[in-house]
C-alpha positions as CSV (number, residue, x, y, z in Angstrom):
1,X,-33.7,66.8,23.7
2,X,-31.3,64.1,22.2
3,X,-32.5,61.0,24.0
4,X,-29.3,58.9,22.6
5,X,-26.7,58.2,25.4
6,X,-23.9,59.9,25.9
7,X,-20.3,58.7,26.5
8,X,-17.5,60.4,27.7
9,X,-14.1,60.0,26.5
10,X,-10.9,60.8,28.3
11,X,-7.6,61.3,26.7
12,X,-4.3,60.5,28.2
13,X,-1.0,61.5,26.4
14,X,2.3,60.7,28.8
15,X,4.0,63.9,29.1
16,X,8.2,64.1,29.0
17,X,10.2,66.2,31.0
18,X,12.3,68.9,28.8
19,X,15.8,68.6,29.6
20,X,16.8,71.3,32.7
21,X,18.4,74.3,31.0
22,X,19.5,76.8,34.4
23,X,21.1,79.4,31.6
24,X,17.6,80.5,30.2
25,X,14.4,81.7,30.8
26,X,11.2,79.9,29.6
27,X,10.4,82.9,27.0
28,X,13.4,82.3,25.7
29,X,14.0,78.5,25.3
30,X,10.6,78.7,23.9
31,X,11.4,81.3,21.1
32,X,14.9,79.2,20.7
33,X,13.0,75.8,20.3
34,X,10.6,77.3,17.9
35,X,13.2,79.3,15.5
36,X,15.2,76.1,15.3
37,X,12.3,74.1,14.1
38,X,11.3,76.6,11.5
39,X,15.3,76.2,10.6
40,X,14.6,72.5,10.0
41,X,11.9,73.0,7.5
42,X,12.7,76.8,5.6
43,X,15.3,78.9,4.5
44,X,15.2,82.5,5.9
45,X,16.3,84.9,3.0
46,X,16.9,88.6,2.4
47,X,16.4,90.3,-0.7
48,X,16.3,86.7,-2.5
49,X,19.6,85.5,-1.4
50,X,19.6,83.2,1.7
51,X,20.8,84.0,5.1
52,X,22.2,81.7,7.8
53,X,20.6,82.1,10.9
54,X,23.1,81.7,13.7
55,X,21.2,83.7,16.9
56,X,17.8,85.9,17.4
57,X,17.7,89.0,19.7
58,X,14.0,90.3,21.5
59,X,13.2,93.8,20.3
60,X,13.0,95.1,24.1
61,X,16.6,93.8,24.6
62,X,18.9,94.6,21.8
63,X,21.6,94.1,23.2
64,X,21.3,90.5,24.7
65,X,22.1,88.2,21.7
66,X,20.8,84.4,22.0
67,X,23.1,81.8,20.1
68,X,20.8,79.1,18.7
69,X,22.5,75.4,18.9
70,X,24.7,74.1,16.5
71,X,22.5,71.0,15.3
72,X,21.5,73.6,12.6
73,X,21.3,72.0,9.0
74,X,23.8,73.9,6.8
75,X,22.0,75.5,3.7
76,X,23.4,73.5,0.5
77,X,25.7,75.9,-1.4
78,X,25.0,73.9,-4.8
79,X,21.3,74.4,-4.7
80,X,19.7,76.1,-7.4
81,X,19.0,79.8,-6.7
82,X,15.8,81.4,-8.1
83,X,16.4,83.7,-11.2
84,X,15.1,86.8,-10.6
């Protein structure tokens, strides 16, 4: 048996509130949150030419499209596209 003592530590991280939004469900502010995070740091393309992602529907709701905030960088039309 380990005879060296033992201390404990305890972590304590203050914790924000997220802003109240009535309008949506936790799933989906979660899913929102995440998609425009991903936005922040890649460029979502299709067939090698880049798409501008605007919304995002769940697969068991088609019909219910969720428009993602405007705060969205723009992708720059001058950038170098890869040669195929």
């Amino acid at each position: 048996m380990d005879d060296r003592p033992h201390t404990d530590y305890v972590w304590h991280f203050k914790l924000t509130d997220p802003e109240p939004r009535c309008s949506e469900d936790p799933l989906t502010q979660m899913v929102e949150e995440q998609v425009t995070a991903l936005l922040h740091c890649i460029v979502f393309t299709r067939d090698g030419e880049d798409v501008r992602v605007t919304g995002f529907r769940f697969l068991d709701s088609p019909g219910t499209e969720h428009v993602l905030p405007r705060t969205l960088p723009d992708p720059d039309p001058e950038a170098e596209q890869p040669s195929r």
